[in-house]
C-alpha positions in Angstrom: 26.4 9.1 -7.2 28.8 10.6 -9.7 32.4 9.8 -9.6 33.0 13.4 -9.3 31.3 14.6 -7.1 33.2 17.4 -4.4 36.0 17.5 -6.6 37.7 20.6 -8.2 37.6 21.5 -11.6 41.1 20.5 -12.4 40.9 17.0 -10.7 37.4 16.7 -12.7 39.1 17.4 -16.0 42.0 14.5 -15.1 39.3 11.8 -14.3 37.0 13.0 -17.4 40.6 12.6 -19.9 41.6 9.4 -18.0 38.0 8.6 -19.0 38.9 9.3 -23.1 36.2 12.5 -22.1 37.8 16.0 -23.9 35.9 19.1 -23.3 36.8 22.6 -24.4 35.8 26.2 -24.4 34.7 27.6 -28.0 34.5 31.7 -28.1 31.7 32.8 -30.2 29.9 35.9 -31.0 26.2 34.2 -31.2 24.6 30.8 -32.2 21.9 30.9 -34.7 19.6 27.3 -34.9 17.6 27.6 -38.2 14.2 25.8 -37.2 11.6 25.0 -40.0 9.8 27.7 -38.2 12.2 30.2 -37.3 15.5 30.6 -35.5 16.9 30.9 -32.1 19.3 33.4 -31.2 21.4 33.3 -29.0 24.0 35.9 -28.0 26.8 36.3 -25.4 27.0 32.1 -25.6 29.1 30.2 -23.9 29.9 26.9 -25.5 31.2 23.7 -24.4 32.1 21.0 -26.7 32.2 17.8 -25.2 34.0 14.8 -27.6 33.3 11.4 -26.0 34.3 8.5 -28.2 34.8 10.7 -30.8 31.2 11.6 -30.5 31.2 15.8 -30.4 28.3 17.6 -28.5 27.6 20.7 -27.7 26.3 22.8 -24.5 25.5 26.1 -25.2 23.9 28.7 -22.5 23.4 32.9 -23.0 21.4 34.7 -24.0 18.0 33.7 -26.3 16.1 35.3 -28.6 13.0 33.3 -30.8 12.2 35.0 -34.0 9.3 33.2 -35.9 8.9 32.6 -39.6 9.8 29.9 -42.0 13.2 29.5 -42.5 13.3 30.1 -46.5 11.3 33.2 -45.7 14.9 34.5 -43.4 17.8 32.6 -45.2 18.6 35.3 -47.0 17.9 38.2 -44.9 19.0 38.0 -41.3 17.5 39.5 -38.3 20.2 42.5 -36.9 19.7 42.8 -33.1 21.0 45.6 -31.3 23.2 43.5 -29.2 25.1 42.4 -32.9 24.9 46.4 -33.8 26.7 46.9 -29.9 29.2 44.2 -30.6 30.5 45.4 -34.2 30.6 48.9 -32.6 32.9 47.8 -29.3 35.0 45.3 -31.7 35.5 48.1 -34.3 35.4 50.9 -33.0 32.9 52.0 -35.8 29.9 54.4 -35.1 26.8 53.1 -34.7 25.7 54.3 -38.3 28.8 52.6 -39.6 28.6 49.1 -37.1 25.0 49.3 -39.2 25.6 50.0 -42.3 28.3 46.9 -42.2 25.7 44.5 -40.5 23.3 45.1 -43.4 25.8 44.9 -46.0 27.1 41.4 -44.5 23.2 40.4 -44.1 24.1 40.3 -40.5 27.9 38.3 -40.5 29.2 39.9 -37.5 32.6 38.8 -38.6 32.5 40.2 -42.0 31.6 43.6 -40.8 34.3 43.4 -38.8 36.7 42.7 -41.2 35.0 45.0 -43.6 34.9 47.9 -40.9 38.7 46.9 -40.1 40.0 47.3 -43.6 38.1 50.9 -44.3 
């Protein structure tokens, strides 16, 4: 049985330091894995990296889309899903034409049409 078991998250992240175990929270918009076939999306993550011997992983949980086709086929031209077009539009401000407009201009960098929406 694990060491941990029953206990409460505080006392959990003492014994997991004690243990040379550092986790933290990472705030993200989306994830995007490029696959030789495709990518998977995934929106509203939440991510915890995990560095164990200085060893960093990663558990990510949300939201996931699949969108087939080779990977050269999308590198330059990425996928826009409404959720990104929502997101720009509730971080901005913008309208949706606008949150659009900036998403297609970026090729999909929700950050850049941000900023790009944020200095108009």
């Amino acid at each position: 049985m694990f060491p941990g078991m029953g206990m409460n998250p505080k006392q959990m992240q003492k014994l997991m330091e004690q243990m040379g175990i550092k986790s933290e929270e990472i705030r993200a918009a989306r994830v995007i894995i490029e696959k030789e076939d495709g990518k998977i999306i995934i929106t509203q993550p939440q991510i915890i990296a995990v560095n164990m011997q200085g060893q960093k992983s990663f558990q990510i949980s949300g939201k996931i889309e699949e969108v087939k086709g080779s990977a050269e086929a999308s590198a330059g031209e990425s996928e826009i899903t409404e959720d990104d077009v929502k997101l720009v539009m509730e971080q901005s401000g913008a309208s949706r034409e606008d949150a659009l407009r900036a998403l297609k201009e970026t090729k999909g960098d929700i950050a850049g049409a941000l900023m790009k929406l944020k200095s108009q």
